[in-house]
VOPAGU-2260 file (C-alpha; in pm, 1 decimal, decimal comma):
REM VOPAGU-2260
SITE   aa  ch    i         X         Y         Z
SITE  UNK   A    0   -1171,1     725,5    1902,3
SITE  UNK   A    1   -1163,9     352,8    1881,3
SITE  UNK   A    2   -1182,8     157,5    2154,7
SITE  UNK   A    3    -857,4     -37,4    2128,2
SITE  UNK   A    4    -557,1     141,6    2024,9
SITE  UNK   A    5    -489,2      78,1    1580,4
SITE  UNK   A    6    -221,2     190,4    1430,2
SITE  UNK   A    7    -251,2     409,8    1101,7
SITE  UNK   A    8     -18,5     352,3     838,0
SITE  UNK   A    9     -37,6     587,3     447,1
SITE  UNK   A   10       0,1     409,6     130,7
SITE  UNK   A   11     108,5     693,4     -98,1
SITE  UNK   A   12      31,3     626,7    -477,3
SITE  UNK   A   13     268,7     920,4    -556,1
SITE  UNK   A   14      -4,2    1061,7    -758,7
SITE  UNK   A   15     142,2    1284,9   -1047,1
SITE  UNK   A   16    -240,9    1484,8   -1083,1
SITE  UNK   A   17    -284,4    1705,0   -1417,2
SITE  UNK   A   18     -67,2    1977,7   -1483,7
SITE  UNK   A   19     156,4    1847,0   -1283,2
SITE  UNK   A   20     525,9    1622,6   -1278,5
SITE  UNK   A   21     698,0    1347,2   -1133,4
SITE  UNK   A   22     902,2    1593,5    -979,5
SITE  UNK   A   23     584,9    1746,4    -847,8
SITE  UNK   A   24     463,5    1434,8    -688,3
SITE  UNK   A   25     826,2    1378,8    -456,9
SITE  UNK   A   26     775,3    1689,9    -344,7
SITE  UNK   A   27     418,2    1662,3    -217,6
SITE  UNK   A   28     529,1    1286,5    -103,8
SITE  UNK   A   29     811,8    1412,3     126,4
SITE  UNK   A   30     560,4    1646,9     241,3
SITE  UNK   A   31     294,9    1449,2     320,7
SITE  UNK   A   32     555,5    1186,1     490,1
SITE  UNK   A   33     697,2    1479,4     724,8
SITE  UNK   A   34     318,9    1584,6     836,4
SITE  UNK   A   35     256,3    1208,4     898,2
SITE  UNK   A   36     546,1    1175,0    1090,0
SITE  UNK   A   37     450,0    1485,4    1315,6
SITE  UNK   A   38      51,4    1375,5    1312,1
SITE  UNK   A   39     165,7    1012,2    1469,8
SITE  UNK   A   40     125,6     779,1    1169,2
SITE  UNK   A   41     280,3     467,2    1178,9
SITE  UNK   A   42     419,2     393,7     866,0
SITE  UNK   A   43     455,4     531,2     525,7
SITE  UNK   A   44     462,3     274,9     232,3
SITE  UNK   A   45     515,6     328,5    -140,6
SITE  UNK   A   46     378,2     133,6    -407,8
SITE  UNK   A   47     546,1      -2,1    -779,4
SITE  UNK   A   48     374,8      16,0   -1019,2
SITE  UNK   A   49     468,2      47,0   -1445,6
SITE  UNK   A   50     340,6     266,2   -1753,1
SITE  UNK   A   51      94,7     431,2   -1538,5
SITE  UNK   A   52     138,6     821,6   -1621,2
SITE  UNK   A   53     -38,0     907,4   -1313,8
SITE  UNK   A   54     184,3     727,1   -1066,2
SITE  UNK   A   55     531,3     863,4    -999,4
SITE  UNK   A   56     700,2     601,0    -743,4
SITE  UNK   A   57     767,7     282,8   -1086,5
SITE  UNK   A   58    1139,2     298,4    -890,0
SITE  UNK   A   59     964,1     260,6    -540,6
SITE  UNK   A   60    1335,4     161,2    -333,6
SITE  UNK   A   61    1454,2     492,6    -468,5
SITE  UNK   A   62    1131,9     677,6    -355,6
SITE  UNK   A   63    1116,3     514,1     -49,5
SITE  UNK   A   64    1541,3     625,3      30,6
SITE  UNK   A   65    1382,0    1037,7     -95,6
SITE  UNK   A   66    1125,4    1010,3     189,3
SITE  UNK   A   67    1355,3     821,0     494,6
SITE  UNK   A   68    1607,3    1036,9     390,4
SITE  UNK   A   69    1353,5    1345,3     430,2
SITE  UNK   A   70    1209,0    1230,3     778,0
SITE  UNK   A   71    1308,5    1155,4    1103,7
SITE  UNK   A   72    1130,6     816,7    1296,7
SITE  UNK   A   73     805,7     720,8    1053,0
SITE  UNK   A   74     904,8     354,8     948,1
SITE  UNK   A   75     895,3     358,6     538,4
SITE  UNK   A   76     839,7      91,8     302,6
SITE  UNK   A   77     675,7    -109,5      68,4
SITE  UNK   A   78     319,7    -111,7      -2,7
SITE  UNK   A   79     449,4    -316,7    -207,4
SITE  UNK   A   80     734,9    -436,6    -411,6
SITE  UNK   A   81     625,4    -697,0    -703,1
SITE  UNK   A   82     850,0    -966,1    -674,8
SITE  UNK   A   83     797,5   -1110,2    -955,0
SITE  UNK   A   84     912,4    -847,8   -1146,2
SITE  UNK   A   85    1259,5    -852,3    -974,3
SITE  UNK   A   86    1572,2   -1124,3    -869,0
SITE  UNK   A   87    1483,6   -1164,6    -485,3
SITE  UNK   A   88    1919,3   -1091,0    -474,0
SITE  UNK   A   89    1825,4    -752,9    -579,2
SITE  UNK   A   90    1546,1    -690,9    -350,5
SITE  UNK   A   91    1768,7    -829,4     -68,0
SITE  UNK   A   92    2092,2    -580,9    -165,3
SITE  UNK   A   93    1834,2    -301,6    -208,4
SITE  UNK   A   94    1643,8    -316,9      85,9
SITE  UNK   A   95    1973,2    -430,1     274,0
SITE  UNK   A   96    2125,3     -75,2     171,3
SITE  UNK   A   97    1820,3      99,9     251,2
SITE  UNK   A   98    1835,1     -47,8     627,7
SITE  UNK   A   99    2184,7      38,7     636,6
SITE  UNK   A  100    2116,1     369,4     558,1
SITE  UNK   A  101    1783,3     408,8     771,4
SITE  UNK   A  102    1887,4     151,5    1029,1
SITE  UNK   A  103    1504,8      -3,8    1232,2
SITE  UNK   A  104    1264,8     221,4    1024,4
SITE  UNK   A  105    1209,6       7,8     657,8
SITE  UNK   A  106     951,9    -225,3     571,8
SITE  UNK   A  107     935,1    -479,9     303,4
SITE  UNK   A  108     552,8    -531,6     161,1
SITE  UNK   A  109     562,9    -764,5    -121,3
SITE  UNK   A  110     348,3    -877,0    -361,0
SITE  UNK   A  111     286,6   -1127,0    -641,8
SITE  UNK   A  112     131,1    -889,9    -908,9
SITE  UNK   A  113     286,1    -720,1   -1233,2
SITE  UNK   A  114     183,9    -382,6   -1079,8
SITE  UNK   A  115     103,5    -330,3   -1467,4
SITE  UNK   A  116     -23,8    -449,2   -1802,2
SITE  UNK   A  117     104,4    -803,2   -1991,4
SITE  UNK   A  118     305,5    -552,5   -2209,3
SITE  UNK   A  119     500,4    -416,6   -1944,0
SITE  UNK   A  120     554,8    -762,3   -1781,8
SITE  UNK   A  121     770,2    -801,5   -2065,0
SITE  UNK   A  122     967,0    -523,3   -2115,9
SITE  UNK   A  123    1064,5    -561,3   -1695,9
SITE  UNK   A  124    1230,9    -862,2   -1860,8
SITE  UNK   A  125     981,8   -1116,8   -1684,0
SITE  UNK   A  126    1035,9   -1469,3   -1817,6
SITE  UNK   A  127     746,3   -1497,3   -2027,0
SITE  UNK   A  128     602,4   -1849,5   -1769,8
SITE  UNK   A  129     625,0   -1665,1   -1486,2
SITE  UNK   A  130     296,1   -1616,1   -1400,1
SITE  UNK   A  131     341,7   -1537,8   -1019,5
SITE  UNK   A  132     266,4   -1919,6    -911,7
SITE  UNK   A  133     666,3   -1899,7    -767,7
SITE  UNK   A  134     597,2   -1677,5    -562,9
SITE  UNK   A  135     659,8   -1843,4    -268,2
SITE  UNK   A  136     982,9   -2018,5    -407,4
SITE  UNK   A  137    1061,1   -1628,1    -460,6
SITE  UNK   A  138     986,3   -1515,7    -102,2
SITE  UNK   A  139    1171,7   -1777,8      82,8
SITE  UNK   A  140    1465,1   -1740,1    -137,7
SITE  UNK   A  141    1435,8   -1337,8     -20,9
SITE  UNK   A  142    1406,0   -1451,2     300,3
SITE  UNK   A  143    1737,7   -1690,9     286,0
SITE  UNK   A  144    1923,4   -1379,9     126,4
SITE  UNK   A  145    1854,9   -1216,3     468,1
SITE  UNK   A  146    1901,6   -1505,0     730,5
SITE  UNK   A  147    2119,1   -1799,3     560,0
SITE  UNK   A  148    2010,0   -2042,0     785,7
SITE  UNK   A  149    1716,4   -2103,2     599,7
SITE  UNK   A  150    1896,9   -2256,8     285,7
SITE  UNK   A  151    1646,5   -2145,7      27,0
SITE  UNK   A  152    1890,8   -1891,0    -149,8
SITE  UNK   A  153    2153,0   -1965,5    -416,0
SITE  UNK   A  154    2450,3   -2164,0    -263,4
SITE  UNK   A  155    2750,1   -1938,2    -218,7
SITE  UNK   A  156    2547,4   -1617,6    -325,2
SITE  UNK   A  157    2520,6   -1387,7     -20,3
SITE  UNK   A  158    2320,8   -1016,1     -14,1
SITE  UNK   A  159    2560,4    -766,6      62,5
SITE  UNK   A  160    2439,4    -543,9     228,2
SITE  UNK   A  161    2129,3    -723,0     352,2
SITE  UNK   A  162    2281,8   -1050,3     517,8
SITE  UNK   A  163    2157,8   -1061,8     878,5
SITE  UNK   A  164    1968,6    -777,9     889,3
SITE  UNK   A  165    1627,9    -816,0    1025,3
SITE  UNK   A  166    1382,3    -623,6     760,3
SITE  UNK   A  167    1017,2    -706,3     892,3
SITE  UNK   A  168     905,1    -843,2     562,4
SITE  UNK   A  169     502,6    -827,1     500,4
SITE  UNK   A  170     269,4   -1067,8     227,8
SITE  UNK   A  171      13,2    -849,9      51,3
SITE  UNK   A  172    -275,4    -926,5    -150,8
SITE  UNK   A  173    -593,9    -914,2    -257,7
SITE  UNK   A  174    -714,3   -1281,6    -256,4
SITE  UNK   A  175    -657,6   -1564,0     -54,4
SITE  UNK   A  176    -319,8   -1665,3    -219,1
SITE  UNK   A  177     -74,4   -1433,9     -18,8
SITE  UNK   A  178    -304,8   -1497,7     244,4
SITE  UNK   A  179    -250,2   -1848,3     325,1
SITE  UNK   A  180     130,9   -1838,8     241,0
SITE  UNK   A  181     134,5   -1548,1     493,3
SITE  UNK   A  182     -14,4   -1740,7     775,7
SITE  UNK   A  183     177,8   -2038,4     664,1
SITE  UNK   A  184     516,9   -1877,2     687,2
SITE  UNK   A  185     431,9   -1660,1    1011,2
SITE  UNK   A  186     445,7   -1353,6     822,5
SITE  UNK   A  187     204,2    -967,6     849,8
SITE  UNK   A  188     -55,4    -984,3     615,5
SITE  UNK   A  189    -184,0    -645,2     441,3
SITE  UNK   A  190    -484,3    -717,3     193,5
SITE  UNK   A  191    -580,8    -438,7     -82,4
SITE  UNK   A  192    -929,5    -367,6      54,3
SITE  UNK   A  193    -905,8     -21,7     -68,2
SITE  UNK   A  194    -958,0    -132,2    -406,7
SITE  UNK   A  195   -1098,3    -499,2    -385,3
SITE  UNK   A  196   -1325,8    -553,6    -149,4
SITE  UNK   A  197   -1455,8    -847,2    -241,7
SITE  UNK   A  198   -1233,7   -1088,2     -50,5
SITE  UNK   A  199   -1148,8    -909,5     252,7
SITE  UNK   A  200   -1308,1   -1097,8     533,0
SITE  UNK   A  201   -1247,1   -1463,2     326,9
SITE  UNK   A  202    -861,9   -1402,5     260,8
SITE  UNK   A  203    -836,8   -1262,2     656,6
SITE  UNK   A  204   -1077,3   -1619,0     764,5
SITE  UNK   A  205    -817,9   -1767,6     595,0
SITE  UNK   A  206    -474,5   -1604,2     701,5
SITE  UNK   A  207    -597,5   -1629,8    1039,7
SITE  UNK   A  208    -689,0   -1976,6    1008,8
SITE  UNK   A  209    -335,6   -2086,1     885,3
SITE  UNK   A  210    -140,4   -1893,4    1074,7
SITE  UNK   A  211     200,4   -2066,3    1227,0
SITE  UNK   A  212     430,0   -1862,1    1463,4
SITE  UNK   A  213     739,9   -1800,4    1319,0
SITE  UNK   A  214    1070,1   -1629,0    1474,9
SITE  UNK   A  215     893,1   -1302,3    1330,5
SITE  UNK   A  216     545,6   -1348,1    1490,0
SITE  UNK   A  217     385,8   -1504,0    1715,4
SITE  UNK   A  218      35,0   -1419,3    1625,1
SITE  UNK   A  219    -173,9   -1327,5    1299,8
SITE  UNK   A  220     -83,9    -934,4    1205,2
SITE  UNK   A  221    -329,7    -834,2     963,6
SITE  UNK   A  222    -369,0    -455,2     830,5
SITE  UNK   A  223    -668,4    -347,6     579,8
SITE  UNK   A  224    -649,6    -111,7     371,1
SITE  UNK   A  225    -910,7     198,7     346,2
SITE  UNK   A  226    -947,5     493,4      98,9
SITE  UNK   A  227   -1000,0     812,0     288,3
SITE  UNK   A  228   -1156,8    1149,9     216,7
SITE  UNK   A  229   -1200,4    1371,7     530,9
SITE  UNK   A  230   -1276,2    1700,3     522,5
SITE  UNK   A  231   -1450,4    2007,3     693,2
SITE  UNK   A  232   -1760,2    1927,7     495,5
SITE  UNK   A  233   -1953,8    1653,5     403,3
SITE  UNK   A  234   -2014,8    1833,3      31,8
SITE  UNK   A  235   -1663,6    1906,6      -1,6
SITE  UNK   A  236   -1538,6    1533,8     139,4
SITE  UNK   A  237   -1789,1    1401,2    -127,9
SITE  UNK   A  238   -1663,1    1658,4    -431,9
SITE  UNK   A  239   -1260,4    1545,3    -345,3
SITE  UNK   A  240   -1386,7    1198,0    -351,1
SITE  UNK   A  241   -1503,3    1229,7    -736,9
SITE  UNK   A  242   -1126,2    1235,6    -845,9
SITE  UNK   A  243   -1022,2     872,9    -711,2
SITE  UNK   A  244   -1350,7     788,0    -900,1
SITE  UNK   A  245   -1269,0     879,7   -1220,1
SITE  UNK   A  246    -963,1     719,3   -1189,9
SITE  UNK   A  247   -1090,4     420,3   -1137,1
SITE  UNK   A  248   -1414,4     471,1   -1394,6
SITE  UNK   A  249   -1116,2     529,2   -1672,3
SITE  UNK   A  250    -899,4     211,8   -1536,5
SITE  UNK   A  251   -1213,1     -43,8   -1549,9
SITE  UNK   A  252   -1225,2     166,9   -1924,7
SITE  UNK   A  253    -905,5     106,6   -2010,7
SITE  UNK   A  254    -764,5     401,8   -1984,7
SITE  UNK   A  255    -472,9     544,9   -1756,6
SITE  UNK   A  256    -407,0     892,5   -1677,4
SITE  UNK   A  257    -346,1    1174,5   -1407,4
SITE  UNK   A  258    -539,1    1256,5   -1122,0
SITE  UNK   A  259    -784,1    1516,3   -1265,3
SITE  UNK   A  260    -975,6    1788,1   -1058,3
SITE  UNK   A  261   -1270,3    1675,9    -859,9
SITE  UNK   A  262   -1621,5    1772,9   -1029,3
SITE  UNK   A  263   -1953,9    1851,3    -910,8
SITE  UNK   A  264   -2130,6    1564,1   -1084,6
SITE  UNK   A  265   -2062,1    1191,8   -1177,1
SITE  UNK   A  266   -2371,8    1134,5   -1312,7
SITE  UNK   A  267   -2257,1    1348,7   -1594,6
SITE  UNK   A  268   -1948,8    1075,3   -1643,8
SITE  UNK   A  269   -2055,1     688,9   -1581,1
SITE  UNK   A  270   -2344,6     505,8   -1678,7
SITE  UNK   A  271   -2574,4     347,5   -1393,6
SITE  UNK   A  272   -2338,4     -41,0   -1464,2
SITE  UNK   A  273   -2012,4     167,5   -1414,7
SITE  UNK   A  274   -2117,5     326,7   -1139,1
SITE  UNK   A  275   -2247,0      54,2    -945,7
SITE  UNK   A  276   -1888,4    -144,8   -1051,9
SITE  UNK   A  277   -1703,4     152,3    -940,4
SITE  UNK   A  278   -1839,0     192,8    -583,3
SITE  UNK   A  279   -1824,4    -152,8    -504,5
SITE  UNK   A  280   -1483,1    -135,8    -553,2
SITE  UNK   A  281   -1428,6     148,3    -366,7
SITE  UNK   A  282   -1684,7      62,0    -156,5
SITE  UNK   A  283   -1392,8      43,7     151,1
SITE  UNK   A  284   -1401,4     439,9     180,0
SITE  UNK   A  285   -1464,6     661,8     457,7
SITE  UNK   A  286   -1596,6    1005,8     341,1
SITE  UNK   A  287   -1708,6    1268,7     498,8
SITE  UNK   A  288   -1690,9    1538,6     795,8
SITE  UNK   A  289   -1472,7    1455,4    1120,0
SITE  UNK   A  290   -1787,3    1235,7    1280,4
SITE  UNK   A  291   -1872,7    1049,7     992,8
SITE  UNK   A  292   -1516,5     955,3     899,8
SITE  UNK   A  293   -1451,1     809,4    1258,7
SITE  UNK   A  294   -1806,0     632,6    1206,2
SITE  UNK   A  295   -1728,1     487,6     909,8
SITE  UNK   A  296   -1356,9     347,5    1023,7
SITE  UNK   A  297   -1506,8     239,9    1364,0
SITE  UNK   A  298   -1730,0      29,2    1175,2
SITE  UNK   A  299   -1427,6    -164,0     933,5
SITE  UNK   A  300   -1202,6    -206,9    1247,0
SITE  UNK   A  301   -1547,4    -374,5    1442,3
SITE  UNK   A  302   -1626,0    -557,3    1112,2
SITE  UNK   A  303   -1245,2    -662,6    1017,1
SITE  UNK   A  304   -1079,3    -725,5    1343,2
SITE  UNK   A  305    -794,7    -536,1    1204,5
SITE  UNK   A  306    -473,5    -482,2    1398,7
SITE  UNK   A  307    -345,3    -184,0    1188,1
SITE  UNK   A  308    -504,3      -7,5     910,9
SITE  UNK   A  309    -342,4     177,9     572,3
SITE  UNK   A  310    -535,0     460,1     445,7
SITE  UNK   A  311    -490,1     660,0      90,3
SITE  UNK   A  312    -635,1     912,8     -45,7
SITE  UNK   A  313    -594,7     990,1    -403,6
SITE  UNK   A  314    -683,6    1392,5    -361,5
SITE  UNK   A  315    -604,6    1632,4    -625,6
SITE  UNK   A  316    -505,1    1929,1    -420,6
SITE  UNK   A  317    -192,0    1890,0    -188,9
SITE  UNK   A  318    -364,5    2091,2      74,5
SITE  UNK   A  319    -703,5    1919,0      75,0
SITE  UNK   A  320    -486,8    1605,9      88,8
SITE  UNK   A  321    -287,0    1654,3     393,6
SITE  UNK   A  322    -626,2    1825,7     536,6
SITE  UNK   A  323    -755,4    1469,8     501,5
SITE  UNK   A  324    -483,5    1313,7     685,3
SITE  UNK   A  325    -490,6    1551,4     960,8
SITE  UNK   A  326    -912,0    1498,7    1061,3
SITE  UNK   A  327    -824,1    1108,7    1037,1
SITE  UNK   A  328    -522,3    1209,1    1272,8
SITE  UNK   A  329    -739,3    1356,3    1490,0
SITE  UNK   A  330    -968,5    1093,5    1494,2
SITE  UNK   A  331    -797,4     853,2    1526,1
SITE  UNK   A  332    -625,8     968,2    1846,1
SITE  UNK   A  333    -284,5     938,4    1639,8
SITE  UNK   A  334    -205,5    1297,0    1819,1
């Protein structure tokens, strides 16, 4: 157990794994939320993403209303919404109704990514110069459409619901873009480490550096992300491991697709370059028995200074999924 109490939050990528359906992956999503609640997790965010056919949760505020809905006290959210893929009205009124409906327990993560190919960009109806450099514009025109005051919104447009509501709204990222606006407009910080590495300690330097209280925090709140594969065995943590790597050996391929089984061997599937790019970038993992897991986390929170971290596990079977969840649980000390 650490030595300083850190939260745990899940970022569920609503994996639809082969054989399976959309319908499929909201059922194992409520599930998982419901044992997360009950194992002490903090949070539970949803991510958008587009034209992925492994990834059910493309309408993430409708996901996100399926799981509050289904739960009882877990805050749910964002992991994150792309903003530029939306009017910041229609994040407001969405996220205003889901607050109405699940009143203290939603979180808004946003981020400045497509969440997809150039393709899809376009058929979200992007304007084809919006590149994400208005992102900021975009957030503190959000922000307005919650709390007037600020005078960044469209005059005489109000979010209804969403006006005066106070929706803890968080700046991810994986570079030090989101992180500096983040510090500079007082905001939580969450930065992508489960899948680029690379950055992690500049971008939190750097959000931590430019951080300026704000009526929503007083000091820096940064979360890291982590993948996680726990399990009763080290061989059998290793062999559920092997399906988030193909994944990502057919993404950095060019191809998308469901989860697949784990195998016994992914020597058999990458060449010595793609495996070397593909565990570098996964290379924020924690694998492994009950001991090593807590080793390996121990050692991110000491290197990261993290105040909260967000785990995932992309894990074919539903069982050896919430398994997973339930050794970090334990820990963790989340129960």
């Amino acid at each position: 157990m650490p030595n300083r109490h850190v939260p745990v939050s899940i970022l569920d990528l609503a994996p639809i794994v082969a054989g399976s359906t959309a319908a499929d992956s909201f059922r194992n999503t409520l599930d998982l939320a419901r044992h997360a609640e009950k194992w002490g997790y903090n949070r539970y965010w949803l991510a958008e993403h587009h034209n992925m056919p492994g990834i059910a949760s493309s309408a993430t505020s409708l996901v996100i209303s399926h799981v509050a809905a289904g739960t009882q006290k877990i805050r749910v959210g964002s992991g994150g919404i792309m903003l530029p893929n939306h009017a910041p009205l229609v994040i407001a009124e969405q996220f205003g109704t889901l607050e109405s409906l699940y009143p203290g327990r939603i979180d808004l993560g946003l981020g400045r990514a497509p969440g997809s190919d150039q393709r899809t960009m376009r058929a979200l109806r992007r304007g084809l110069g919006s590149d994400g450099n208005d992102f900021p514009e975009m957030v503190r025109e959000l922000q307005s459409y919650f709390n007037p005051e600020q005078g960044d919104g469209v005059p005489g447009v109000r979010a209804v619901p969403g006006e005066g509501f106070d929706i803890p709204i968080w700046l991810l990222g994986s570079s030090g873009f989101s992180a500096q606006l983040a510090g500079q407009l007082g905001l939580p910080f969450a930065f992508a480490s489960h899948f680029a590495p690379d950055y992690l300690l500049p971008a939190l330097e750097i959000y931590r550096t430019n951080f300026r209280p704000s009526d929503t925090l007083q000091e820096p709140y940064a979360m890291v992300g982590l993948n996680v594969f726990a399990a009763d065995t080290e061989e059998e943590a290793r062999r559920l491991r092997t399906s988030h790597q193909m994944q990502f050996l057919n993404l950095i391929r060019g191809r998308t697709g469901q989860l697949g089984p784990p195998v016994d061997n992914m020597d058999e599937l990458w060449s010595d370059h793609e495996r070397a790019i593909v565990l570098q970038q996964l290379s924020y993992t924690a694998a492994g028995s009950s001991d090593n897991v807590r080793e390996q986390v121990l050692r991110v929170l000491e290197e990261t200074g993290a105040d909260e971290l967000i785990v995932t596990s992309q894990i074919y079977d539903h069982q050896a999924r919430l398994r997973s969840y339930e050794i970090l649980a334990d820990v963790m000390g989340l129960y």
